[in-house]
C-alpha positions in Angstrom: -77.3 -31.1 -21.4 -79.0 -32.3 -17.9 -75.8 -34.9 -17.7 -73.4 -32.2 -18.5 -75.1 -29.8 -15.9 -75.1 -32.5 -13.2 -71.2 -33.3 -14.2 -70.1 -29.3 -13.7 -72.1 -29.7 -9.9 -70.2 -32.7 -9.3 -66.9 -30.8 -10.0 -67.8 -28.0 -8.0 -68.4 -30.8 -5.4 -65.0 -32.1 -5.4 -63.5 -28.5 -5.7 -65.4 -27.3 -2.6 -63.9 -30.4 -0.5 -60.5 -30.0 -1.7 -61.3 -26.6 -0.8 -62.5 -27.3 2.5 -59.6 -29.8 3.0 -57.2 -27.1 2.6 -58.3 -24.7 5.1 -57.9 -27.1 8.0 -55.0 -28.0 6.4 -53.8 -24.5 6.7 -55.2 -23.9 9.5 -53.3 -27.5 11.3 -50.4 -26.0 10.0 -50.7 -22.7 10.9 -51.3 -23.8 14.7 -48.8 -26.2 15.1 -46.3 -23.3 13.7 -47.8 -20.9 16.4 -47.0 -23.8 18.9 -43.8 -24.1 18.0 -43.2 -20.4 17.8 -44.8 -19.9 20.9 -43.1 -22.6 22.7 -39.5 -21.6 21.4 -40.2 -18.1 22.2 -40.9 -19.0 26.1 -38.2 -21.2 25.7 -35.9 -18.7 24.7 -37.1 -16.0 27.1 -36.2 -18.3 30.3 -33.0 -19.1 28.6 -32.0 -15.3 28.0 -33.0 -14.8 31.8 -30.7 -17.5 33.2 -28.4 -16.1 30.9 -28.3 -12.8 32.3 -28.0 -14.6 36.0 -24.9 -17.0 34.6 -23.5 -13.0 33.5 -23.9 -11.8 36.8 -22.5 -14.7 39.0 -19.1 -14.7 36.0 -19.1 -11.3 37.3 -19.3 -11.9 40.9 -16.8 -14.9 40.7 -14.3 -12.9 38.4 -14.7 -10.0 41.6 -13.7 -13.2 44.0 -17.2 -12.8 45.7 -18.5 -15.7 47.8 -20.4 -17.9 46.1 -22.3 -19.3 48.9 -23.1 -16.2 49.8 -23.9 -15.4 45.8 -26.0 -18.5 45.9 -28.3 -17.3 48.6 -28.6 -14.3 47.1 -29.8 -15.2 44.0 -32.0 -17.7 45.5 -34.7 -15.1 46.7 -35.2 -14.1 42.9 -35.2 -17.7 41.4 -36.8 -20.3 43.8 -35.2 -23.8 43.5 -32.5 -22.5 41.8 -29.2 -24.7 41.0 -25.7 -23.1 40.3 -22.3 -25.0 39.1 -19.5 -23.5 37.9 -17.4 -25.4 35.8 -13.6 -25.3 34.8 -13.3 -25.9 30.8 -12.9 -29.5 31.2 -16.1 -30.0 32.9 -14.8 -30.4 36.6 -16.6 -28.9 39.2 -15.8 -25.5 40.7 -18.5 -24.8 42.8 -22.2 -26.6 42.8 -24.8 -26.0 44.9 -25.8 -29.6 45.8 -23.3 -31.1 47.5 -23.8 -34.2 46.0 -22.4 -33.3 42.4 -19.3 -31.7 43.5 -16.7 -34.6 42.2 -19.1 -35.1 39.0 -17.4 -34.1 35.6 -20.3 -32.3 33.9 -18.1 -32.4 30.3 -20.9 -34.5 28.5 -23.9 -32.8 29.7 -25.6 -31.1 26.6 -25.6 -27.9 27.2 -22.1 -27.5 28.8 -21.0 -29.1 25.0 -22.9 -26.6 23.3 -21.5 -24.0 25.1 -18.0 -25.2 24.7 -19.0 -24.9 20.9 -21.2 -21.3 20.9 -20.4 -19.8 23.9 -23.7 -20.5 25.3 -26.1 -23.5 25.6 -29.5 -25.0 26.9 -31.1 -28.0 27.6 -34.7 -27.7 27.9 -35.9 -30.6 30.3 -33.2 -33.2 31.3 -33.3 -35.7 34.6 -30.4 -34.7 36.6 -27.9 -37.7 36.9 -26.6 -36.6 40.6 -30.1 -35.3 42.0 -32.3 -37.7 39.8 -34.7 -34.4 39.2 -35.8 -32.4 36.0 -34.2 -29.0 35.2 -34.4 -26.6 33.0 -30.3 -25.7 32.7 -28.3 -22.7 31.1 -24.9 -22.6 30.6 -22.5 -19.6 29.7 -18.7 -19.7 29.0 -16.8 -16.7 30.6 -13.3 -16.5 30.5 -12.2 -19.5 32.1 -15.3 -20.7 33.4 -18.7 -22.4 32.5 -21.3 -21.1 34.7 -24.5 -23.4 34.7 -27.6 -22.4 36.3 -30.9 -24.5 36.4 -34.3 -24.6 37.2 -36.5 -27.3 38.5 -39.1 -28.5 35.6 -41.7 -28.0 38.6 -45.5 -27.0 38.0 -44.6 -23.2 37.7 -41.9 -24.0 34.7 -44.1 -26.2 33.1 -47.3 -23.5 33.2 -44.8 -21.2 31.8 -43.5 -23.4 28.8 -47.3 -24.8 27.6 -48.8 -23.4 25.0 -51.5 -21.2 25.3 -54.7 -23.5 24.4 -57.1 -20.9 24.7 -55.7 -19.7 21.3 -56.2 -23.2 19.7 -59.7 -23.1 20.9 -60.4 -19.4 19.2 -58.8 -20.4 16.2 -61.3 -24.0 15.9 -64.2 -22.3 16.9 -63.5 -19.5 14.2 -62.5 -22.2 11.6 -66.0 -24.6 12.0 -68.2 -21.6 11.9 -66.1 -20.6 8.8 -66.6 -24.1 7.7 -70.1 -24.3 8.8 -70.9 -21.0 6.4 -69.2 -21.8 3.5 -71.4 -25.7 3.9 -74.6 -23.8 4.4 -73.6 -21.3 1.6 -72.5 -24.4 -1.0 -75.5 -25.8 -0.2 -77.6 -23.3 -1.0 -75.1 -22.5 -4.1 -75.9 -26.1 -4.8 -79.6 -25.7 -4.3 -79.6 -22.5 -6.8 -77.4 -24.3 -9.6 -79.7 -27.1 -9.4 -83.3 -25.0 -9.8 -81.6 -23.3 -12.4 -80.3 -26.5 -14.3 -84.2 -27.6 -13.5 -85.7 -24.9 -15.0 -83.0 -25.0 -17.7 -84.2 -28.4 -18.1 -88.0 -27.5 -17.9 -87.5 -25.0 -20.5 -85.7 -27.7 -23.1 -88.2 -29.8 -22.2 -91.5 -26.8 -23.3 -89.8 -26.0 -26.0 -89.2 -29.5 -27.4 -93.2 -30.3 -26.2 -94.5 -26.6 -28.4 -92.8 -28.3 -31.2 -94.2 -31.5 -31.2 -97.4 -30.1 -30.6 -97.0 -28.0 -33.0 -96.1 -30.8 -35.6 -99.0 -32.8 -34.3 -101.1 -29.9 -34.2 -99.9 -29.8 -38.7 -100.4 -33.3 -39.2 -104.3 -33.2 -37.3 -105.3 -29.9 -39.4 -104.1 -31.6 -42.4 -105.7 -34.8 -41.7 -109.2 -32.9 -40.7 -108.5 -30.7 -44.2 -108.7 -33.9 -46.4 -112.2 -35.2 -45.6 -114.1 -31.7 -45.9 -111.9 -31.0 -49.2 -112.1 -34.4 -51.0 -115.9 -33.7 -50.3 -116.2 -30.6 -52.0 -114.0 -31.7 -54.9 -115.9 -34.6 -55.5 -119.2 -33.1 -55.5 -117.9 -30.0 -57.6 -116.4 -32.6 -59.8 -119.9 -34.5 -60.3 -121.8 -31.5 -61.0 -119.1 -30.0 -63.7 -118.9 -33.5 -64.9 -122.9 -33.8 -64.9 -124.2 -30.9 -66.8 -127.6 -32.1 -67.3 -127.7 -33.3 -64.0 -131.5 -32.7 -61.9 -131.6 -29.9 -60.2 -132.4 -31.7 -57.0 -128.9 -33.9 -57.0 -127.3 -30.4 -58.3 -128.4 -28.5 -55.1 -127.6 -31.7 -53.0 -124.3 -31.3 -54.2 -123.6 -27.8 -53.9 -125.2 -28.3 -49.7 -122.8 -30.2 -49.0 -120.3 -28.5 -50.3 -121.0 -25.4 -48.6 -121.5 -27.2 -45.1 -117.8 -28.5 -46.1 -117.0 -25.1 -46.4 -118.8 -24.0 -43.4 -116.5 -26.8 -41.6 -113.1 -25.6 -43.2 -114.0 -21.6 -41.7 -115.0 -23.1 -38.4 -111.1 -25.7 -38.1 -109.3 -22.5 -39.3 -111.4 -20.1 -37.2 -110.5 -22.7 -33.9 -107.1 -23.6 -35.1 -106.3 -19.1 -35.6 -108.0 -18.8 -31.9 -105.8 -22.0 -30.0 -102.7 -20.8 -31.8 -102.9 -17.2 -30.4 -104.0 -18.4 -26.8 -100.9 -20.9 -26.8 -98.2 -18.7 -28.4 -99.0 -15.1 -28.3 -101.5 -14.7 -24.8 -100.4 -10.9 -24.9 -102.1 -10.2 -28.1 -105.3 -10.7 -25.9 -105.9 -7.4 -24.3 -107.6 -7.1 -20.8 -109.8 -4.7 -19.4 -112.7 -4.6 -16.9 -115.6 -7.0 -18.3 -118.9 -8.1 -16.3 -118.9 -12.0 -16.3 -122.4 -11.8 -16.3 -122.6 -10.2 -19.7 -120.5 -12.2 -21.5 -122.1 -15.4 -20.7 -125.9 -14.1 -21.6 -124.2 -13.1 -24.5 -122.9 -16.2 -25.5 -125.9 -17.7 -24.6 -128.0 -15.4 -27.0 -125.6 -16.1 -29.8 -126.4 -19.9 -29.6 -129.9 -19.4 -29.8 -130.2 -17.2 -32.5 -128.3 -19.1 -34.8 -129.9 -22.3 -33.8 -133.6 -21.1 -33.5 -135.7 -22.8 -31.1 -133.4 -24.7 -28.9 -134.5 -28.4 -28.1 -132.2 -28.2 -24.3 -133.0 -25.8 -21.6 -130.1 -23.3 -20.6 -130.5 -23.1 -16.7 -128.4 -19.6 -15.4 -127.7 -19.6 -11.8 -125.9 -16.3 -11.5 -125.9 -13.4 -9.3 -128.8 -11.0 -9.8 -127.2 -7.9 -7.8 -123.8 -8.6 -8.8 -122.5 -8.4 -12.5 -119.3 -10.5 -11.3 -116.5 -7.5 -12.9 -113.0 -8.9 -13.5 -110.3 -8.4 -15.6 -110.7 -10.2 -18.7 -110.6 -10.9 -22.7 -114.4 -10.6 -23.6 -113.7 -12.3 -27.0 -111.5 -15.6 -25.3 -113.8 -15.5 -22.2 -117.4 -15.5 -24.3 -115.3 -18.1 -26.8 -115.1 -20.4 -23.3 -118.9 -20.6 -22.8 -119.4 -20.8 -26.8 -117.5 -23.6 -27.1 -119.0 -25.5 -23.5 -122.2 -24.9 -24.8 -122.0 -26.1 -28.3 -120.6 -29.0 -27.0 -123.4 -29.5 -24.5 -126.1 -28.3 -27.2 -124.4 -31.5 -29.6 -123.4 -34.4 -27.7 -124.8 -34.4 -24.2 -127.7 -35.8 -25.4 -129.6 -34.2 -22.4 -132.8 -31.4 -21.5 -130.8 -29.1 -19.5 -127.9 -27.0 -19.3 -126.9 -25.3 -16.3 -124.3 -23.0 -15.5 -123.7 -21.6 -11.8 -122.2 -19.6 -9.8 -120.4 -20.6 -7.1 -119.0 -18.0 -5.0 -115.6 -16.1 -5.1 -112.1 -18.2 -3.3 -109.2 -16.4 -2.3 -105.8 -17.8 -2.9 -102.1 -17.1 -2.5 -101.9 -15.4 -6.5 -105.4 -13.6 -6.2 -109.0 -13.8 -5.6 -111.2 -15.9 -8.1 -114.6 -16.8 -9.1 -115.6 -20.4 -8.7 -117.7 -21.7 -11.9 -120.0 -24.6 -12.2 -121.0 -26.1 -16.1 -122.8 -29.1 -16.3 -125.9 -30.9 -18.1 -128.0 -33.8 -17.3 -127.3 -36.0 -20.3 -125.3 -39.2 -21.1 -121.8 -38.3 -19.4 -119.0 -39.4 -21.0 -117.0 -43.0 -20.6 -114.7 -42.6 -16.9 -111.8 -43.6 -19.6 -112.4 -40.3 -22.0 -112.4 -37.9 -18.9 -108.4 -37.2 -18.6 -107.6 -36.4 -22.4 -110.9 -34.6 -23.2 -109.3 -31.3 -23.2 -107.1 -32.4 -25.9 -106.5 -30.9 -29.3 -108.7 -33.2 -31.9 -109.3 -35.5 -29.5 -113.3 -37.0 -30.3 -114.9 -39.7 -28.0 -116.6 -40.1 -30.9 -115.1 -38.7 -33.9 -117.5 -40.4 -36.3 -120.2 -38.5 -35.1 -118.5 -35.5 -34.1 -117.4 -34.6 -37.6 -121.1 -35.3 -38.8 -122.1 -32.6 -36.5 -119.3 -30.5 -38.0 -117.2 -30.2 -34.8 -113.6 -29.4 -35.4 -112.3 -31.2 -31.9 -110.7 -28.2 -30.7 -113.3 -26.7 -28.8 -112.3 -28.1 -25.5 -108.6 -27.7 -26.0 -109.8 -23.5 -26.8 -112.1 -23.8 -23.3 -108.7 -25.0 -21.5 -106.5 -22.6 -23.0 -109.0 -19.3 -22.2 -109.2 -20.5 -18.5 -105.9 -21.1 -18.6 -105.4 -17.4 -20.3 -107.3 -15.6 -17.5 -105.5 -17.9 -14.3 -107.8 -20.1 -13.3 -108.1 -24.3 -13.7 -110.1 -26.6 -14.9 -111.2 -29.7 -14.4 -114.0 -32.4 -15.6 -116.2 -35.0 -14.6 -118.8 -37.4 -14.7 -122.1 -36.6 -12.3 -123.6 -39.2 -10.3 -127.4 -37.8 -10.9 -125.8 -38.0 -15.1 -124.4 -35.9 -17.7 -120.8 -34.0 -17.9 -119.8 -31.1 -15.2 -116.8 -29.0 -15.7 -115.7 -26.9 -12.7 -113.7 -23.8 -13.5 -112.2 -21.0 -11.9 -111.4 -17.7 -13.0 -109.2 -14.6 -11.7 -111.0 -11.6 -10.8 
């Protein structure tokens, strides 16, 4: 799936810079026609004007004018100006520079073409009698070719280039253009790829809730067999044993009701870590004190264990009952489970749980918790997968003590229910802390 996302951005790749290939390819093209448009339309404009002038003098010479005296005229209109007027065959009638007058002009360009259309031009050709540029026209009327011709001087040549200012628009419009449509496949490319990467993430969560989930089967039905091959066995001896002493009978039937007691606490945990992983909205929220929940998970403990051989040490705010919005049963489940951990393996004479002030953070404001005791710690080694499910440093004397190796995994999940983190760790001065945080 990830390689067939990454292949579909790779096309788009390719089809954005064959994209981007064609629109300067269109947009070469679409300047070099303006050029040529533009150039043959200038070109065409001085033509038609020198036209109009070769009309005029046909006119004048048909009317047996002068054409010195036509010459000069025209002159003041059209600096620099050059006429000849040919017979059909290309000899000179009349030319203003004296040094073409025995020239046959029946091979110049555009006195051919105008033999063959009636009209002709040659844009820019060197002169063979003056040795300069001109720009000529040449008309056929009645029996003659008039030719007129301008010098390819500066003003002719400003007049005949293109106008580069429209090149320049026509870029600058096309790289911003090209600019935008980068920025905006980039960020197209940016989008496709979070999405494939959540897409990804998702695939990847769902494969991990089932795997957990099927290691979640295989650990209840492993932690099933040793409470339930206890109580069969002992049920079997004493059915098997009628006359057995009433002493081993009643050993037998204890330890099949702490069994028991074991099998309602792993299906109690495992009902309680499903819910928090799979269905968190089934915990309603409302407006709890913090305060209360943890006295009352703290009087819970000790009246179902009596007189309590570790100290519980409460450093909480006297004036402030520390309100939030919370899941009393998941949140007093939390301390529960932290402190019948404590209360079995720490091993030490004090438990203390304090707190440490409110923090506020991008997502909300939160109260900063403190748990810790003063036993024996836990090996450095142990620290990073103690808040996994079933997982015993030691599960020898943990299932002695009837835990079900959940409880951790259920303090995670509740913190986790209510926004906060948490995190734990070994005490230089000895014993376990876990430092919590929980949304207000």
């Amino acid at each position: 799936m990830a390689l067939r996302g990454r292949h579909n951005l790779w096309r788009r790749g390719n089809l954005f810079i064959l994209l981007f290939i064609f629109l300067w390819f269109v947009v070469v093209g679409f300047t070099t026609f303006s050029f040529v448009r533009e150039r043959s339309f200038k070109v065409q404009y001085i033509n038609n004007s020198l036209l109009q002038l070769n009309k005029t003098i046909a006119r004048d010479y048909a009317a047996g004018q002068n054409m010195n005296e036509v010459f000069v005229e025209n002159s003041t209109y059209y600096p620099s100006l050059r006429l000849t007027l040919l017979s059909l065959d290309g000899e000179p009638i009349f030319d203003s520079h004296p040094l073409a007058v025995n020239v046959n002009h029946a091979e110049r360009p555009e006195v051919r073409i105008a033999l063959e259309q009636g009209s002709g031009f040659t844009v820019r050709r060197v002169s063979e009698s003056t040795s300069e540029t001109y720009f000529y026209s040449a008309l056929v009327s009645d029996d003659i070719i008039v030719r007129s011709a301008l010098p390819y001087s500066t003003y002719l040549e400003k007049s005949l280039r293109f106008d580069y200012s429209f090149i320049w628009y026509v870029l600058a419009v096309t790289v911003i253009i090209s600019a935008l449509s980068i920025v905006a496949y980039r960020k197209i490319k940016r989008d496709e790829q979070e999405i494939e990467l959540q897409h990804e993430r998702a695939l990847f969560e769902q494969s991990e809730k089932i795997r957990i989930k099927r290691q979640l089967t295989n650990n209840i039905n492993h932690e099933l067999k040793t409470p339930v091959c206890v109580i069969k066995a002992s049920l079997e001896t004493v059915v098997a044993n009628p006359d057995m002493a009433d002493s081993q009978r009643e050993n037998f039937i204890e330890k099949s009701l702490a069994q028991t007691e074991r099998l309602e606490k792993l299906l109690q945990d495992v009902a309680t870590i499903t819910r928090l992983d799979e269905a968190p909205e089934m915990f309603s929220k409302s407006t709890i004190a913090l305060r209360d929940v943890i006295e009352d998970a703290v009087e819970e403990l000790q009246l179902k264990q009596g007189r309590l051989p570790i100290r519980i040490n409460l450093q909480l705010p006297a004036d402030n009952p520390m309100t939030m919005q919370g899941n009393y049963d998941s949140l007093k489940s939390l301390f529960r489970n932290l402190l019948d951990n404590a209360f079995a393996y720490s091993g030490g004479r004090d438990i203390f749980i304090i707190y440490r002030g409110k923090e506020q953070r991008p997502e909300g404001e939160f109260y900063l918790l403190s748990f810790y005791d003063n036993g024996i710690g836990v090996e450095p080694e142990h620290l990073k997968s103690l808040f996994d499910r079933f997982y015993r440093v030691d599960a020898g004397r943990s299932r002695r003590l009837g835990g079900t190796g959940l409880g951790l995994s259920i303090v995670r999940n509740a913190v986790a229910l209510h926004g906060g983190t948490i995190e734990a760790k070994n005490r230089k001065e000895g014993g376990l802390q876990f430092d919590f945080s929980l949304r207000v």
